[in-house]
Backbone as a chain_set.jsonl record, in Angstrom:
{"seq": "XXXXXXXXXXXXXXXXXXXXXXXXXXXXXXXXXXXXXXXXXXXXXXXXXXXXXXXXXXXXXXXXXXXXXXXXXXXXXXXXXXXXXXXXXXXXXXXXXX", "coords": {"N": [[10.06, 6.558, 2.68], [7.008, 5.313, 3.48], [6.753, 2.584, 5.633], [5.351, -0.483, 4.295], [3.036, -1.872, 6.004], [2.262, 0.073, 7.915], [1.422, 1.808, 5.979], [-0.822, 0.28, 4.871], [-2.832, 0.093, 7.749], [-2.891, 3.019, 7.821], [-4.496, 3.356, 5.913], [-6.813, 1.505, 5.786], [-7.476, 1.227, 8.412], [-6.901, -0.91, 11.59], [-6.866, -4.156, 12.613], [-6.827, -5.739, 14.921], [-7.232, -8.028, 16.257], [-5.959, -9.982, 14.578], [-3.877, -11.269, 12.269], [-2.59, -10.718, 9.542], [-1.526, -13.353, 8.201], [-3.57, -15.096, 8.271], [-5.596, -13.772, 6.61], [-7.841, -13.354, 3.583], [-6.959, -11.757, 1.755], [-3.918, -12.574, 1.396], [-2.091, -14.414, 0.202], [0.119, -16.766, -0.796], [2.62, -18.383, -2.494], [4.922, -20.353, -4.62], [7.603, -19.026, -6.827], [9.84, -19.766, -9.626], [12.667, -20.201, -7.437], [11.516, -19.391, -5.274], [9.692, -18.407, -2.297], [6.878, -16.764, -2.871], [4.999, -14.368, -1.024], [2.441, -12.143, -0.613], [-0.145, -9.557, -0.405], [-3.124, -8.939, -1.388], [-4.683, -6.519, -2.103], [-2.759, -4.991, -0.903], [-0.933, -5.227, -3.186], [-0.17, -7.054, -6.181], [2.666, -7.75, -6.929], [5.99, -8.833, -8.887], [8.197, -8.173, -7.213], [10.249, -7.612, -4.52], [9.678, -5.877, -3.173], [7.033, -5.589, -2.496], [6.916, -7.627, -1.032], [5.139, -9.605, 1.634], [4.553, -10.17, 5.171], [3.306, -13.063, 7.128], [2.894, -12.476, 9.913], [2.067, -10.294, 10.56], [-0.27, -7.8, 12.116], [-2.909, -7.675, 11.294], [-4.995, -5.938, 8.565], [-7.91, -3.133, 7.953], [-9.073, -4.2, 6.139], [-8.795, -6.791, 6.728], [-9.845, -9.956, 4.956], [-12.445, -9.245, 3.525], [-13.21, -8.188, 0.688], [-12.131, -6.233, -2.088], [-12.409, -3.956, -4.101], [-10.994, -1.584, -6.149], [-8.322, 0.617, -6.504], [-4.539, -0.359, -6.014], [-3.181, -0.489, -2.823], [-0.526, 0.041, -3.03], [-0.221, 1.099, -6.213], [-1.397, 3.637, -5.681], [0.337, 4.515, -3.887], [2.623, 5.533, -5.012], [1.579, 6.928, -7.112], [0.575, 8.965, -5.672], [3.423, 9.686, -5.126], [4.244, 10.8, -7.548], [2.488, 12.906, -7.994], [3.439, 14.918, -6.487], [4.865, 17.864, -5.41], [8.257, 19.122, -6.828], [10.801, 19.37, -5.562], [11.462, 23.288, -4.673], [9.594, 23.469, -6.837], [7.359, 25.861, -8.116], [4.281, 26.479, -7.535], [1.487, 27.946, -8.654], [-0.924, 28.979, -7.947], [-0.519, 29.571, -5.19], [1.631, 31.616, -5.0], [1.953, 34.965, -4.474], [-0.963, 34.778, -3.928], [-2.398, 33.611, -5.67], [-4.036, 33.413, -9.164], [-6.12, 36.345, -10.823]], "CA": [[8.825, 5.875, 2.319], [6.419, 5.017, 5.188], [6.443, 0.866, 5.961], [4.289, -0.782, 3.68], [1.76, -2.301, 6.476], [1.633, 1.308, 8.495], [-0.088, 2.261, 4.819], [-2.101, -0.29, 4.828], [-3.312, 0.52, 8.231], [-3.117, 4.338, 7.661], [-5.511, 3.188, 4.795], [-8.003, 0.79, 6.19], [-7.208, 0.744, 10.044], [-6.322, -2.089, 12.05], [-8.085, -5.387, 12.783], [-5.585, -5.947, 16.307], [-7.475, -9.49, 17.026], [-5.849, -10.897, 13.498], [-2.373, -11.548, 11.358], [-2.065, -11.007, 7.943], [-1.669, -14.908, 7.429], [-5.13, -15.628, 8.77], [-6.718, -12.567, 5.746], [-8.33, -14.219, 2.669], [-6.226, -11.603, 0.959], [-2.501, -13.059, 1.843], [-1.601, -14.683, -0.77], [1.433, -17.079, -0.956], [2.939, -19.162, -4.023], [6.133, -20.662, -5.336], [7.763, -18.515, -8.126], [10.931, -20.322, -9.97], [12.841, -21.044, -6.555], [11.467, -18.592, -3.823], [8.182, -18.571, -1.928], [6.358, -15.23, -2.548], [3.777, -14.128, 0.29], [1.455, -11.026, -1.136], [-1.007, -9.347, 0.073], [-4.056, -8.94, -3.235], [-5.09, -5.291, -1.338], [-1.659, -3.877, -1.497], [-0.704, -5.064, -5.209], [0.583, -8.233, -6.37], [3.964, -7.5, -8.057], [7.015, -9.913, -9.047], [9.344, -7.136, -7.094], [10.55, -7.986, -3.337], [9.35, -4.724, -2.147], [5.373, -5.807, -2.451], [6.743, -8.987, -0.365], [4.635, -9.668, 3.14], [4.547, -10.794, 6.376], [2.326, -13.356, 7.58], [2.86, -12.027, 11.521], [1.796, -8.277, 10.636], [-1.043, -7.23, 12.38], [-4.051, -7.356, 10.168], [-5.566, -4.33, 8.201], [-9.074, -3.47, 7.976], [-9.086, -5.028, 4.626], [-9.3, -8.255, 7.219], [-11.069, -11.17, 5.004], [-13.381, -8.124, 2.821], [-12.759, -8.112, -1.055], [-11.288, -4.943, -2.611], [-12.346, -3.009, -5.992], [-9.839, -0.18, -5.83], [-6.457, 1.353, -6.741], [-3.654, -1.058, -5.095], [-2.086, 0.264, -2.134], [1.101, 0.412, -4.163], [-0.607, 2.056, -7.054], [-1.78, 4.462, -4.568], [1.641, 4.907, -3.072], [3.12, 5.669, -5.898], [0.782, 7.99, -7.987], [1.013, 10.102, -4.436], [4.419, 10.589, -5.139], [4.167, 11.246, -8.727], [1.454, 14.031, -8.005], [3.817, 15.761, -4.946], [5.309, 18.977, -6.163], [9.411, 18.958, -7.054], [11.634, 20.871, -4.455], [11.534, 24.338, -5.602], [8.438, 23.838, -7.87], [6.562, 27.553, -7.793], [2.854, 26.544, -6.896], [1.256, 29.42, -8.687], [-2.076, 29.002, -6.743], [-0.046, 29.748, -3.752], [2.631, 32.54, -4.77], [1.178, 35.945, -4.828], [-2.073, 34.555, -4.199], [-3.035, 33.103, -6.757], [-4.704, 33.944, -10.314], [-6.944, 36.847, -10.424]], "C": [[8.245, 5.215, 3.56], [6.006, 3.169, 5.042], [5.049, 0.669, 4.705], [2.675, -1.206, 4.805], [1.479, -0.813, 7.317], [0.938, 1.67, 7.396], [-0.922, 1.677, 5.084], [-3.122, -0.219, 6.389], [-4.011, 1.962, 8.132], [-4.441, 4.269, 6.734], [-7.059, 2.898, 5.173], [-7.86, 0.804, 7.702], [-6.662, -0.233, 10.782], [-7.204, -2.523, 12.555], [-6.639, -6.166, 13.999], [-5.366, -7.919, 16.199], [-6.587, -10.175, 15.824], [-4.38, -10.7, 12.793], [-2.933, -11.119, 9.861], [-2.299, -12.461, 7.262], [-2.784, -15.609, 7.328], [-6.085, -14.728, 7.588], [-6.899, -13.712, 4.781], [-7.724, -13.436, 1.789], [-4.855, -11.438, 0.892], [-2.771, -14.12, 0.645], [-0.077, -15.828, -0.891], [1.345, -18.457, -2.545], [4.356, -19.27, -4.065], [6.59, -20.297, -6.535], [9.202, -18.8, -8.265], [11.259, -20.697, -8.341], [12.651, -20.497, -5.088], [9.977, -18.822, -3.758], [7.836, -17.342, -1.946], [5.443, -15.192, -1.563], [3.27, -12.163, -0.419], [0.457, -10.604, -0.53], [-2.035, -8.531, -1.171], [-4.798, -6.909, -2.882], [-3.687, -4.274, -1.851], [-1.057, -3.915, -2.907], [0.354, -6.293, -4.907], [1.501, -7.862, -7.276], [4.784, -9.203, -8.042], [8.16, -9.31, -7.795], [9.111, -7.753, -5.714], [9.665, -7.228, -2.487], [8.124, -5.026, -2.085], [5.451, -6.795, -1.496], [6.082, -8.734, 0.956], [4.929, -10.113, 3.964], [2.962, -11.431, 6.777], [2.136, -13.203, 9.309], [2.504, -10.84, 11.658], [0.692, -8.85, 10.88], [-2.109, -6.948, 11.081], [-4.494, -5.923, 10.026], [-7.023, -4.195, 8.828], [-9.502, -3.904, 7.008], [-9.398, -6.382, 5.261], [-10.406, -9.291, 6.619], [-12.276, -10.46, 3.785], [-12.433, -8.239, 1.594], [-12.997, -6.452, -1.089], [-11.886, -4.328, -3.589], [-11.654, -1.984, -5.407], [-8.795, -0.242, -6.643], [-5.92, 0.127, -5.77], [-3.014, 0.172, -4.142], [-1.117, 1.089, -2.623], [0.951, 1.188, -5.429], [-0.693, 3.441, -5.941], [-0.585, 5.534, -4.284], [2.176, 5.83, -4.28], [2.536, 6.953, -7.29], [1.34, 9.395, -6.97], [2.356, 10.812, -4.754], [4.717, 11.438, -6.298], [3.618, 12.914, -8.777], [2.728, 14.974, -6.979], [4.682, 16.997, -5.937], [6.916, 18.472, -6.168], [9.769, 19.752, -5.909], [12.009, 21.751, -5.206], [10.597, 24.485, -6.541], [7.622, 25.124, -7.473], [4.795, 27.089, -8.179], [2.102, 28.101, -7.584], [-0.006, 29.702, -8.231], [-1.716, 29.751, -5.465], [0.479, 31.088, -3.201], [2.042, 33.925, -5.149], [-0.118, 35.963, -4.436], [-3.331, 33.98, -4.921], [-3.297, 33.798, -7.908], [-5.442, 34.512, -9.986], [-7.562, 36.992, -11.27]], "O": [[8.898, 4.689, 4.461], [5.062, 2.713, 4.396], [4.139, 1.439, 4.398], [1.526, -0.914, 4.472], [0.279, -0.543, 7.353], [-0.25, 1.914, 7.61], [-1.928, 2.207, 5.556], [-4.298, -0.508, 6.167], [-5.214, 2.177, 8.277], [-5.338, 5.103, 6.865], [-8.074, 3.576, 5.014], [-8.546, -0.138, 8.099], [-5.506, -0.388, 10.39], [-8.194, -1.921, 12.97], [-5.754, -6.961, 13.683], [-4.417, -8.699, 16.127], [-6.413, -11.337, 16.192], [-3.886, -9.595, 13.019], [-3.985, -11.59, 9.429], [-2.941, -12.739, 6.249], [-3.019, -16.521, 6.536], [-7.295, -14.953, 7.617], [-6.353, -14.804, 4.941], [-7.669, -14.012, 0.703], [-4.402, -10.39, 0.432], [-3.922, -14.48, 0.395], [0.916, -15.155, -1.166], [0.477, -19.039, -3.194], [5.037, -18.361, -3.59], [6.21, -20.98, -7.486], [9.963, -18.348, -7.41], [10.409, -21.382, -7.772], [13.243, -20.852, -4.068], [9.219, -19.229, -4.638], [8.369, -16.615, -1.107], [5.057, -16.315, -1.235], [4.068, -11.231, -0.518], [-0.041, -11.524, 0.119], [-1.581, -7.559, -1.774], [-5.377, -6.329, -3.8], [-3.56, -3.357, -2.663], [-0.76, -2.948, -3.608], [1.197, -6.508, -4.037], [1.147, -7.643, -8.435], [4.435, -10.258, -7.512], [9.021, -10.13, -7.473], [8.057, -8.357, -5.514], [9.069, -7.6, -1.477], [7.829, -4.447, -1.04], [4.394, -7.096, -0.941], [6.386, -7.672, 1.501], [5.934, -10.786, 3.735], [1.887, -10.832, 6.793], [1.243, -13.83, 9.878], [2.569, -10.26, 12.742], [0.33, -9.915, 10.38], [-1.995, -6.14, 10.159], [-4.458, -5.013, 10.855], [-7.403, -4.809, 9.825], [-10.726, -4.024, 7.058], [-10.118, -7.162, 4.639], [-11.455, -9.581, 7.195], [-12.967, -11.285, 3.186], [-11.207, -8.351, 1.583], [-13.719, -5.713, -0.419], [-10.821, -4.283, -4.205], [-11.784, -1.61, -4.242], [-8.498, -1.17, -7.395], [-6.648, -0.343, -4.895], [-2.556, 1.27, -4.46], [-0.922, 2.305, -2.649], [1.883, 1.913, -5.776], [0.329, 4.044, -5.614], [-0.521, 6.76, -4.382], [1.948, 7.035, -4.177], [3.199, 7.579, -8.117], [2.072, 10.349, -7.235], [2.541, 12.029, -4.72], [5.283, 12.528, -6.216], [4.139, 13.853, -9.379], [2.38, 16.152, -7.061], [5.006, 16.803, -7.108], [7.079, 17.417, -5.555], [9.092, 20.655, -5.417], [12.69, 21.543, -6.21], [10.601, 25.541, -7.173], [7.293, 25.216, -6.29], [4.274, 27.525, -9.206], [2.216, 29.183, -7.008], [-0.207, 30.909, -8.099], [-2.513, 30.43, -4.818], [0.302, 31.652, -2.121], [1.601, 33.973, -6.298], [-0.661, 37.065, -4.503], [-4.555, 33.927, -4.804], [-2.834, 34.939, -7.887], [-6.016, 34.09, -8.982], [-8.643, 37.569, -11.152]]}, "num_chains": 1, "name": "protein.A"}
């Protein structure tokens, strides 16, 4: 699985001059006895794996509001959609349908 912030570059680009902690969509909060840190772009979960860094290298999401798919939705559909190993493509095999 490719780093969560290389997606979010791969996605939106990179904003060099800026952090993560400095975006307007970083996110942090106290849940029962841990501090979460989020980023509202890639998908606010409960789960560790959504957790951030406020020292990453900003996206191009830098500070800009979102309507979209989450990152993590995103991520995740992608893999859903990817063929099985060994799946027979029948577009592919033979040529396709004629």
């Amino acid at each position: 699985m490719i780093r969560k912030i290389s997606r979010m570059h791969a996605l939106f680009g990179v904003e060099p001059c800026h952090k993560c902690g400095e975006c307007s969509n970083f996110v942090s909060g106290r849940y029962m006895s841990r501090i979460l840190r989020k980023c509202k772009v890639y998908g606010l979960t409960h789960s560790q794996a959504s957790d951030w860094a406020k020292s990453w290298m900003a996206c191009g999401m830098f500070n800009r509001e979102y309507i979209g798919r989450n990152a993590i939705e995103l991520e995740t559909r992608k893999a859903a959609d990817a063929p099985l190993e060994g799946q027979i493509d029948l577009f592919h095999v033979g040529g396709g349908i004629k």
